[in-house]
NUSETOR-682357 format. One record per residue (C-alpha): residue in one letter; z, y negated, x. Coordinates in steps of 0.1 Angstrom, whole numbers, plus 5000, padded with zeros to 4 digits. Layout:
% NUSETOR-682357
aZYX ...
This chain:
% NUSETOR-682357
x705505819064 x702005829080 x699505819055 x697606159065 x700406339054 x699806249020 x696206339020 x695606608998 x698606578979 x698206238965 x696606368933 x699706568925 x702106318933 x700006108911 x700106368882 x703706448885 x704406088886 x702806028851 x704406388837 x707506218820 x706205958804 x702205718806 x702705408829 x700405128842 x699605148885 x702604958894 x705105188875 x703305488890 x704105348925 x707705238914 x708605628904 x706705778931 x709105518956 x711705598936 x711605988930 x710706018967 x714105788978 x711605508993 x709705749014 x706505688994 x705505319000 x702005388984 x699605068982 x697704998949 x694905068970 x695605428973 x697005498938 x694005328919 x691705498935 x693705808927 x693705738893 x690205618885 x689205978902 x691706128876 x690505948851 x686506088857 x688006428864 x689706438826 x693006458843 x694206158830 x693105878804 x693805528802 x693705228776 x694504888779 x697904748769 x699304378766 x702904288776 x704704008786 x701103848778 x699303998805 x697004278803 x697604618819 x695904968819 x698305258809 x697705638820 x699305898810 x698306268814 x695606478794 x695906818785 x694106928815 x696306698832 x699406898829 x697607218835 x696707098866 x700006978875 x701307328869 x698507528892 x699107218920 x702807288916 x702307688924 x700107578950 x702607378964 x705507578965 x703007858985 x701807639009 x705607429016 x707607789018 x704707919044 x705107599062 x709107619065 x708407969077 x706207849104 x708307539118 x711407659104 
């Protein structure tokens, strides 16, 4: 999928991702890949970012975890998070039915 398709959406895939249950960067891009049937193939170079951004908007928060000896950072959603999820949700639905009645 070309990457400019995602643009704009990436925070809510990001939120959604993290909706079920906190997980490190690497498990965000594993559900994402796998809720999305492989389509999303998302770099860590575009979910961090996403995150940290997240993170300073009080969408998400983080802490540092230890398993399997190394060290990880955890997210999970915020309050705010999941408010947001539910207003970029509406806003999604709007914006995908008015594109399906465009293109058909």
């Amino acid at each position: 999928m070309r990457a400019e398709l995602l643009k704009g959406h990436l925070d809510a895939l990001v939120l959604a991702a993290l909706e079920a249950a906190p997980a490190h960067g690497y498990g965000i891009i594993g559900r994402l890949r796998l809720r999305s049937s492989e389509v999303f193939r998302l770099a860590e170079g575009t979910v961090y970012p996403t995150l940290h951004r997240l993170e300073r908007d009080g969408l998400v928060t983080s802490r540092w975890t230890a398993a399997s000896g190394r060290r990880r950072r955890v997210y999970r959603l915020t309050r705010a998070g999941h408010e947001a999820l539910l207003v970029r949700r509406l806003e999604w639905r709007t914006f995908s039915s008015a594109v399906e009645a465009v293109l058909g």
